[in-house]
C-alpha positions in Angstrom: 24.7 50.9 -1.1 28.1 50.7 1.0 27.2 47.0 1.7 27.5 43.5 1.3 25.8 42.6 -2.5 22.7 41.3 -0.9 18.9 41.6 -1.0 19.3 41.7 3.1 21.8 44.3 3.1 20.8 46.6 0.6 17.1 46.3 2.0 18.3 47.3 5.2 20.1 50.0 4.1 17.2 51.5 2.0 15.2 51.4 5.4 17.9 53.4 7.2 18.1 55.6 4.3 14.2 56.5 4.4 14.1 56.6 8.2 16.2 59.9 7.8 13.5 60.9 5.3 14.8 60.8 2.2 11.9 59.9 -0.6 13.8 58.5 -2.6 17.1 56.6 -3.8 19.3 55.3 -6.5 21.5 52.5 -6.4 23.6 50.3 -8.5 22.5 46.5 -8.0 24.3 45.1 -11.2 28.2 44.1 -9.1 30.7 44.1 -11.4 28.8 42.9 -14.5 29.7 44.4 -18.0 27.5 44.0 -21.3 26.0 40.7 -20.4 25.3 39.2 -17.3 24.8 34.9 -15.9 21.4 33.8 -15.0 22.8 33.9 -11.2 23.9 37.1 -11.5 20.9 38.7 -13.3 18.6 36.9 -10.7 20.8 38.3 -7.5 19.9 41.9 -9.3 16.2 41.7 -9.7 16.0 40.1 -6.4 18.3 42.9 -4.7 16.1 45.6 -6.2 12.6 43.8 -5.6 13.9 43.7 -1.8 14.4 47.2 -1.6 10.8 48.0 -3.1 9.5 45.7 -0.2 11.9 47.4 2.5 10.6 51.2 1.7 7.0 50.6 0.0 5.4 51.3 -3.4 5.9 55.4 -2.4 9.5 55.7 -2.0 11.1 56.5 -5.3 13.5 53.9 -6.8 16.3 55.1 -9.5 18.2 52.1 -10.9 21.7 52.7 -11.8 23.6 50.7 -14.1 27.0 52.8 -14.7 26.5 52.5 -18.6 27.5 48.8 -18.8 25.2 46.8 -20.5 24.6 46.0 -24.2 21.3 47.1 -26.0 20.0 43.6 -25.9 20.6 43.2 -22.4 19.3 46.5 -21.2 16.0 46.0 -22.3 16.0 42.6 -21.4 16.8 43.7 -17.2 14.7 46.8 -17.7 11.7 44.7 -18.9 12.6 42.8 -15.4 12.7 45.8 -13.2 9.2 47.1 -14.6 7.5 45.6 -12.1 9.4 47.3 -9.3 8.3 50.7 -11.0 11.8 52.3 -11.0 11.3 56.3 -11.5 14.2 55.6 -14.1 16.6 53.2 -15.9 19.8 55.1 -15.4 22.8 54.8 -17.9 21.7 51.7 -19.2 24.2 51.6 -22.5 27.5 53.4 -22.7 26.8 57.1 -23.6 28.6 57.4 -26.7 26.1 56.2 -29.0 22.6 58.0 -28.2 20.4 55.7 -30.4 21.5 53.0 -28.5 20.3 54.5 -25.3 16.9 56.1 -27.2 16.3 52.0 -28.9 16.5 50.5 -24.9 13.9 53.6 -24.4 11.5 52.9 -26.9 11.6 48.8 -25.9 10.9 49.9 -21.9 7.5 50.4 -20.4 9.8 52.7 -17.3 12.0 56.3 -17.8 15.3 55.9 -19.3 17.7 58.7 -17.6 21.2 59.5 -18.9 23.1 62.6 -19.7 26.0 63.2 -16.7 28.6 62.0 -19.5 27.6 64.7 -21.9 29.4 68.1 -22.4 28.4 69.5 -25.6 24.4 71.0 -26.4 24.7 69.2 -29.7 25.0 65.8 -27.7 22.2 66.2 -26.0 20.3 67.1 -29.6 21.5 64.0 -30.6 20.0 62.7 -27.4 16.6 64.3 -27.2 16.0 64.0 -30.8 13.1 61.5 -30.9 11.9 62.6 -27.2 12.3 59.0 -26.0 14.2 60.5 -23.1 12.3 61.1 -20.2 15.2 62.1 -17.2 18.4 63.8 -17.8 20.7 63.9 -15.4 23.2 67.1 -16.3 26.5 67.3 -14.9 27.3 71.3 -14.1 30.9 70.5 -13.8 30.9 69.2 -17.6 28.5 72.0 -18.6 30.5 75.0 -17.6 28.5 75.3 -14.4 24.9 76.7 -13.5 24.8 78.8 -16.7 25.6 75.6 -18.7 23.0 73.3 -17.0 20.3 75.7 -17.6 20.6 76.0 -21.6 20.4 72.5 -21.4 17.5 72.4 -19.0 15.6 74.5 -21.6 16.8 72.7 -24.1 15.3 69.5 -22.6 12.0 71.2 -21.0 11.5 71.6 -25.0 11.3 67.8 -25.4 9.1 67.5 -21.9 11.7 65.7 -20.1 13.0 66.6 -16.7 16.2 67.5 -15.2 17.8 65.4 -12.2 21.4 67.2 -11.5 24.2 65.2 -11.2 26.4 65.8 -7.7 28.9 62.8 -7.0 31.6 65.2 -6.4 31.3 66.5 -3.0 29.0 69.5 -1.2 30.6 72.4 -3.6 28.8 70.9 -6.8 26.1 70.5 -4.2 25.8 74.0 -3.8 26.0 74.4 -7.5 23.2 72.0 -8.4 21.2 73.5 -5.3 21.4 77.2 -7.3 20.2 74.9 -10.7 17.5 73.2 -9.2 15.9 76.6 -7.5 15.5 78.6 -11.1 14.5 75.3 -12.8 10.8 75.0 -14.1 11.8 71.2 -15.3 13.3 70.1 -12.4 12.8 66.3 -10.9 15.2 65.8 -8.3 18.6 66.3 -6.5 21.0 63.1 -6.5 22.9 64.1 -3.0 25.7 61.8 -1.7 26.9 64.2 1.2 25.2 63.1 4.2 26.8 59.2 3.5 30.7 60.4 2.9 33.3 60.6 4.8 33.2 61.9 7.8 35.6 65.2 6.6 33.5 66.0 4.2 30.5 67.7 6.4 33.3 70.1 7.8 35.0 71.3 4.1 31.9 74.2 4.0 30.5 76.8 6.3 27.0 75.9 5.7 25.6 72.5 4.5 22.6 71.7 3.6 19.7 70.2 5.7 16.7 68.0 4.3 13.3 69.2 5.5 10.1 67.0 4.6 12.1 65.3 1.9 13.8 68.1 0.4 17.4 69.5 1.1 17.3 73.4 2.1 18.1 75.8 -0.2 21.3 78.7 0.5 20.5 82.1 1.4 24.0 83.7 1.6 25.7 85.6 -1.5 27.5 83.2 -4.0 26.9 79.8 -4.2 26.0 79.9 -0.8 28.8 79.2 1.6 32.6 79.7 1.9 35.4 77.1 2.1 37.3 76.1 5.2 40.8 75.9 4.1 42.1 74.3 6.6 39.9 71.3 6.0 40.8 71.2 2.3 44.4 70.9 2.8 44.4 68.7 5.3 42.7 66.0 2.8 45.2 66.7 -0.2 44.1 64.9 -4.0 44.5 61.4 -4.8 45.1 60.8 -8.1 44.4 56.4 -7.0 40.8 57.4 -5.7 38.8 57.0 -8.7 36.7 53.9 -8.4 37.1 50.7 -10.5 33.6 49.5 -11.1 35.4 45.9 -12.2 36.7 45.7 -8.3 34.4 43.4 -6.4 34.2 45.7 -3.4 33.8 49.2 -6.0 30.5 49.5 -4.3 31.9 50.3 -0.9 33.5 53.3 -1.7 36.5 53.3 0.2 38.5 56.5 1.0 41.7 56.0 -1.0 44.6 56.0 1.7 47.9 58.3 1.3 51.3 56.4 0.9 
């Protein structure tokens, strides 16, 4: 969604997106809203979403993101207006550091509630899965102590018949890491995958990416994670403490590589 805040523009790119034969895609309609929202705003939302359902068709996957910024009130109220679209989940609807709050917008909604990347202990996710209100959890391996980590909590929410969907927004290493997950995972849903949209530089940091094949990214074969680092590609593209995004800047959405001083 690296576009103008538009039912046009974000239809269009959810076209492009399924021409290249992805099945399916999350994005974050909700601008820079935080616990409530205006009518105008609310209504550019739905309308950006229902675009995007009429762009790809009623086959093509939808995940709504909504970067753990609303209030309990307000979730249920936009997820009761995104039922329609039939979202495969609600994603981060509440801040994550309250789990009842995300398990009450659950039990109000007719459409999966995900969350879970913000987690880093298993008795979190107890807390979470208690009441099995939780249908999609998206674990992060690099807050779970990696691929052992993600599958204890895999099995621990294959015990509450949820589903897994790995979290990789931070470039084609953890890709390769959620890859090696999502292979030895009964409960696995899907593979969130940013790598084919980044930067340019990024496609070059590994010796082997992978490709997607009838919908589905292609799984390593070489020992280890599955490919090697090019050094010289990773120094050449040194840290930036500035890059984090700012989901209260108007343009956050574009995703702009932070430039060096």
């Amino acid at each position: 969604y690296r576009c103008p805040r538009t039912p046009e523009a974000f239809a269009q790119k959810a076209k492009e997106v399924a021409a290249l034969g992805y099945t399916a895609m999350k994005f974050d309609p909700f601008g820079t809203a935080w616990r409530k929202m205006t009518r105008t705003e609310e209504d550019v939302s739905i309308a950006i979403v229902a675009a995007v359902r009429e762009a790809v068709g009623p086959t093509v996957d939808l995940a709504i993101e909504a970067h753990a910024r609303f209030s309990v009130a307000t979730a249920i109220h936009i997820g009761k207006r995104l039922e329609p679209m039939s979202p495969a989940w609600f994603e981060d609807p509440v801040p994550h550091h309250n789990p009842q709050a995300t398990t009450e917008v659950a039990r109000h909604l007719e459409i999966p509630v995900g969350t879970g990347e913000s987690l880093s202990a298993k008795q979190q996710f107890v807390e979470l899965l208690r009441d099995d209100a939780i249908d999609v959890v998206t674990i992060e391996p690099l807050h779970l102590g990696g691929i052992l980590g993600s599958r204890k909590i895999a099995d621990l929410v294959d015990a509450h018949y949820g589903v897994v969907v790995p979290h990789s927004a931070q470039g084609p290493v953890c890709t390769l890491a959620c890859l090696q997950i999502d292979a030895c995972t009964p409960n696995f849903y899907m593979q969130e995958y940013f790598d084919q949209f980044n930067v340019g530089w990024e496609k070059d940091l590994l010796t082997w990416s992978p490709r997607l094949v009838e919908g589905c990214l292609e799984l390593p074969c070489a020992p280890g994670l599955g490919a090697d680092l090019n050094l010289e590609v990773v120094e050449a593209h040194p840290y930036h403490a500035e890059g984090d995004i700012s989901l209260w800047d108007p343009d956050w959405h574009y995703r702009r590589e932070p430039q060096a001083e």
